[in-house]
C-alpha positions in Angstrom: -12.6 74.6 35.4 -9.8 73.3 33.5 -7.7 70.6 34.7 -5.3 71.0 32.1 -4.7 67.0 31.3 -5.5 64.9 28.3 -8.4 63.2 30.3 -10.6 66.4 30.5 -10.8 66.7 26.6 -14.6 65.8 26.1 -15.1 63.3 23.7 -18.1 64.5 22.2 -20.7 67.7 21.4 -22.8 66.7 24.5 -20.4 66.1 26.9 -18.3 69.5 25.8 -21.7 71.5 26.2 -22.0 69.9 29.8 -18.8 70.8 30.7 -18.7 74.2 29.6 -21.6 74.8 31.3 -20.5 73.8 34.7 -17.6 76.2 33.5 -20.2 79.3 32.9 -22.1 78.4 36.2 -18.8 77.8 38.3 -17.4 81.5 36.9 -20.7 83.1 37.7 -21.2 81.6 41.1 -17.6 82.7 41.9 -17.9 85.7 40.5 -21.1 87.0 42.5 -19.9 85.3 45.5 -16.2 87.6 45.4 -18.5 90.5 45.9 -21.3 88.9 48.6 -20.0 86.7 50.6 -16.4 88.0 50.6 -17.8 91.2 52.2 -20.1 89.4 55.0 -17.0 87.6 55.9 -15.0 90.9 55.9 -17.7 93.0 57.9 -17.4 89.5 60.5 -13.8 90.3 60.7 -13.3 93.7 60.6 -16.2 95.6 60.3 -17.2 98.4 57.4 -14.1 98.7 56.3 -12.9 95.6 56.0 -16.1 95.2 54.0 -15.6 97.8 52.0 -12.5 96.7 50.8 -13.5 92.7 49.8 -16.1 94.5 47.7 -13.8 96.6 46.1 -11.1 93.6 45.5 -13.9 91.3 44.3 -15.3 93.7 41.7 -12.6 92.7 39.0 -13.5 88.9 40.1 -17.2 89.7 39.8 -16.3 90.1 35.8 -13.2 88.3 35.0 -14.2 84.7 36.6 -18.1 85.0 34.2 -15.5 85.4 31.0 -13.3 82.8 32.1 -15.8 80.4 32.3 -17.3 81.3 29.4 -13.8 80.7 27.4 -13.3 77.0 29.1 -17.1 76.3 27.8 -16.2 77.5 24.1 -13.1 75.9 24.6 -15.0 72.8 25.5 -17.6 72.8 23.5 -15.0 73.0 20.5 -13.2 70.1 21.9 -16.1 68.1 22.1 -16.8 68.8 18.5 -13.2 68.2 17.2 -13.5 65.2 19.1 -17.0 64.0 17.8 -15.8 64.6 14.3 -12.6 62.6 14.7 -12.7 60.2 16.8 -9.2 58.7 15.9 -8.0 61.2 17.1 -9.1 60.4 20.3 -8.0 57.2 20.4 -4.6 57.8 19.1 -4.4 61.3 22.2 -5.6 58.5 24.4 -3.3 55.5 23.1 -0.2 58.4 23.4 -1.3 59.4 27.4 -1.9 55.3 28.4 1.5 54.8 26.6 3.3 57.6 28.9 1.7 56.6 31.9 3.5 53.1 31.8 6.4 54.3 31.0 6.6 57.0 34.0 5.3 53.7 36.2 7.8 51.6 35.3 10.7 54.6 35.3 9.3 55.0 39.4 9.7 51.2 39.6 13.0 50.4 38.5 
């Protein structure tokens, strides 16, 4: 998923695809797992019911985490094109985030 920073923008088609598909498989993976392995653990600890109720709580994960990543890989997948088609735009996203980051380091140094 998404870091949030200027540096997880892809910079092209391919690499916004790749992304977003480690998105899809990451949601799905979670997803599943929130109603597997969440209950194994909670039969471990508890028994049936404890069981019982990390399946119930995962259910709403078991959909919710698949859409998410499926939103960060369109989301990517746009960026990747945005950035593909423009690419001073990248450079000048790229030129603003290397800027800030020396100014923050020398702020911390003084």
């Amino acid at each position: 998923g998404g870091g949030g920073t200027a540096a997880a923008v892809p910079t092209s088609l391919l690499q916004g695809l790749y992304e977003g598909a480690g998105d899809v498989v990451h949601g799905v993976v979670g997803g599943v797992s929130a109603v597997t392995v969440a209950p194994y653990y909670g039969y471990q600890r508890g028994g049936a019911w404890e069981a019982a109720w990390a399946t119930v709580y995962g259910v709403p994960r078991l959909v919710l985490q698949p859409a998410i990543g499926l939103t960060s890989a369109v989301t990517k997948t746009l960026q990747g094109a945005m950035s593909a088609a423009q690419p001073q735009r990248v450079q000048q996203r790229d030129d603003k985030y290397y800027n800030m980051f020396h100014l923050l380091l020398l702020l911390l140094l003084l």
